[in-house]
C-alpha positions in Angstrom: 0.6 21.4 -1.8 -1.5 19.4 -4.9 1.8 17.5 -5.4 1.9 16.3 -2.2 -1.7 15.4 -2.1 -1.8 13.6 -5.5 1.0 11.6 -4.7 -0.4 10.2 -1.2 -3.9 9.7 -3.5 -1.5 7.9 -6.1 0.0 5.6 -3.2 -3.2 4.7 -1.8 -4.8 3.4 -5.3 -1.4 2.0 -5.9 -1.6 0.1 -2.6 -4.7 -1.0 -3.2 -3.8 -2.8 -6.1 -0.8 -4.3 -4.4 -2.9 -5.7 -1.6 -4.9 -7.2 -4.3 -2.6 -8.5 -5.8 -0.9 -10.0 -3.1 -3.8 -11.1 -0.9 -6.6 -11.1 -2.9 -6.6 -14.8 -3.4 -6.3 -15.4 -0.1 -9.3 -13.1 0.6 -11.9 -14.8 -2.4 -10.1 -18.4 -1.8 -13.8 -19.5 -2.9 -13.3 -17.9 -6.0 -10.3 -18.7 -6.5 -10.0 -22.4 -5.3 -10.6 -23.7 -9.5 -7.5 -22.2 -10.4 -4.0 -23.5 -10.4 -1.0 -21.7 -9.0 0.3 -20.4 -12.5 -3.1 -18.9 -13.0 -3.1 -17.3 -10.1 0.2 -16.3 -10.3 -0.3 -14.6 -13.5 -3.9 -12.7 -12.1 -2.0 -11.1 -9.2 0.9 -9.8 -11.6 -2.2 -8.5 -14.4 -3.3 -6.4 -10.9 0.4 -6.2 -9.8 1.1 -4.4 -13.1 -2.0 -1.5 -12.3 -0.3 -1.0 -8.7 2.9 0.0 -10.7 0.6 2.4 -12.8 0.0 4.5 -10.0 2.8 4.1 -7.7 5.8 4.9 -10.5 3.6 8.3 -11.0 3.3 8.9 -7.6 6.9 8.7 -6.6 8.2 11.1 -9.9 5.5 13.5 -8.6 6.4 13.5 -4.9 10.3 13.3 -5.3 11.9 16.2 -4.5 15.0 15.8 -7.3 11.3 16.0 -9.9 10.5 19.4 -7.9 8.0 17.3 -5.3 7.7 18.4 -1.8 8.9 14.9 -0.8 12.8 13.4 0.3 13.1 10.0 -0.8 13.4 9.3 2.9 10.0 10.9 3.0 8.6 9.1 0.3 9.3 5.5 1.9 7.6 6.5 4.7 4.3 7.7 3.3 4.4 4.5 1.6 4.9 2.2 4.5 1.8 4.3 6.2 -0.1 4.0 3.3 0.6 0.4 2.5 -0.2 -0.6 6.5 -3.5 1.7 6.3 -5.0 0.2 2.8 -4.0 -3.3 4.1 -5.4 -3.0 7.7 -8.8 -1.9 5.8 -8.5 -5.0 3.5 -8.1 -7.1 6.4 -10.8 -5.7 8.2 -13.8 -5.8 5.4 -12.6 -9.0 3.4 -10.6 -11.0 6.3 -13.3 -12.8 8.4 -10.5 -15.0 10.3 -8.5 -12.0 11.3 -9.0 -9.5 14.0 -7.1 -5.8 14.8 -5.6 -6.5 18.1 -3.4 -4.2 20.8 0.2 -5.2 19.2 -0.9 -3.9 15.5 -1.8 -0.9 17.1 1.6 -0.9 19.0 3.0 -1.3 15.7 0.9 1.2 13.7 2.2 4.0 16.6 5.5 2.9 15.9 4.7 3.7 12.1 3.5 7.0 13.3 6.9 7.5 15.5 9.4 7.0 12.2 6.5 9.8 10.4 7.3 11.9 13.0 11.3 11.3 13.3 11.9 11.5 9.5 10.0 14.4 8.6 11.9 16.2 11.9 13.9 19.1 10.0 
């Protein structure tokens, strides 16, 4: 059960770090604006680099073939979920210009459908 737990707590720092890295300049364009591409470029792999930190971890302690509760089938799909959840929260608090509307939330039940149909034994 702790296995199972760390590993989804192990996604979701991971993914926040990959939302960082992969939005974050979007979301603090002010900040960011001074800097060239390669700069930038180079910040998002420096916080692209932490994501990996946590997600290589989380998948060896999750995996069933290291003793995990998880399938690798399993696995993919916790991360998908996790990765949509962190990013919907990043778009929500930092993305001004954005709004949650009816077809994510189509989507997100669709996510919730493919949890349901691959954990089915």
């Amino acid at each position: 059960m702790w296995r199972g737990a760390l590993t989804v707590g192990l996604l979701v720092i991971s993914n926040t770090f990959m939302t960082l890295a992969w939005y974050g300049h979007i979301a603090f364009k002010s900040r960011t604006e001074r800097l060239g591409m390669m700069a930038i470029v180079l910040v998002s792999w420096s916080i692209a680099l932490m994501e990996y930190c946590f997600m290589v971890p989380a998948n060896r302690i999750g995996s069933a073939q290291f003793n995990g509760p998880f399938s690798i089938w399993e696995l993919r799909v916790i991360q998908e979920v996790v990765s949509l959840s962190v990013f919907t929260l990043f778009v929500l608090v930092f993305m001004k210009t954005d709004s949650l509307r009816w077809n994510h939330l189509a989507g997100f039940l669709c996510m919730i459908l493919a949890v349901y149909f691959i954990f089915r034994k």
